[in-house]
N, C-alpha and C positions, 0 to 999 in steps of 0.2 A: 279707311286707313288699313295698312296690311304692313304686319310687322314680318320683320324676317329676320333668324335666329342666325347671330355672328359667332356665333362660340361660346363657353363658358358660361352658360345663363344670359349672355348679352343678346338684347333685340333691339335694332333700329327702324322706324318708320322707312320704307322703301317707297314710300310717296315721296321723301324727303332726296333720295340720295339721288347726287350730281353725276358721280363718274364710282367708278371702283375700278383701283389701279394696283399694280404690285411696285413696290416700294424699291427695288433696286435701281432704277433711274435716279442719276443725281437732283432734276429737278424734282420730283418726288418729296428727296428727303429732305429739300430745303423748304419744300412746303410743310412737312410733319415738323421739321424743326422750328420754325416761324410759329408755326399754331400752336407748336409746346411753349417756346417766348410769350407768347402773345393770351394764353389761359385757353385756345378753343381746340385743344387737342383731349380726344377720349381717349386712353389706352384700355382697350376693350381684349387685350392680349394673353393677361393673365399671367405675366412673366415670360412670354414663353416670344418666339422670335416673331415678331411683324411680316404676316407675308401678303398682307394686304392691306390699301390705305383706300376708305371709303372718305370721300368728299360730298358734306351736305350742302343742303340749299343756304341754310342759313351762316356759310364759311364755317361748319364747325367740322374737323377733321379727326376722323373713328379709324384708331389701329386696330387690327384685328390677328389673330392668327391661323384665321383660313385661308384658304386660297381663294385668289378673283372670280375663279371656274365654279368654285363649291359655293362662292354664293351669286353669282350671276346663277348657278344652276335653280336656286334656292328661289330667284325669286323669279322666273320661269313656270317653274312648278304652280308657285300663287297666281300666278299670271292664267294658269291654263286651269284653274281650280282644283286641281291634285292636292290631296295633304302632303307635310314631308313626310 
């Protein structure tokens, strides 16, 4: 299992994650909005602006406020056994 640090103390299982997508596409945010209705939205953002919407296995959807790049980069790094 290999966690990877989303911001602000947040780590998610990256065995888990489906897609990581940036949130300004409409369908996007009807998905974050749907999973905030629905209880399966994490705001993992800290107040601060959503610049990334990671989609798990399990339909559970994680806002973040990194960028897609910075954690695609993040979990790359795991991937090739580099620390961050």
């Amino acid at each position: 299992m290999e966690l990877i640090h989303i911001g602000f103390g947040n780590i998610v299982n990256a065995d888990k994650i489906v897609a990581v997508v940036s949130p300004d596409a409409a369908p996007v945010k009807r998905l974050a909005v749907k999973a905030k209705q629905e209880g399966r939205c994490i705001d993992a953002s800290a107040g601060r602006k959503t610049k990334a919407v990671i989609v798990m296995e399990n339909g559970s959807v994680v806002l973040s406020a990194l960028l897609p790049e910075t954690i695609r980069g993040r979990t790359t790094q795991d991937e090739d056994g580099d620390e961050q």
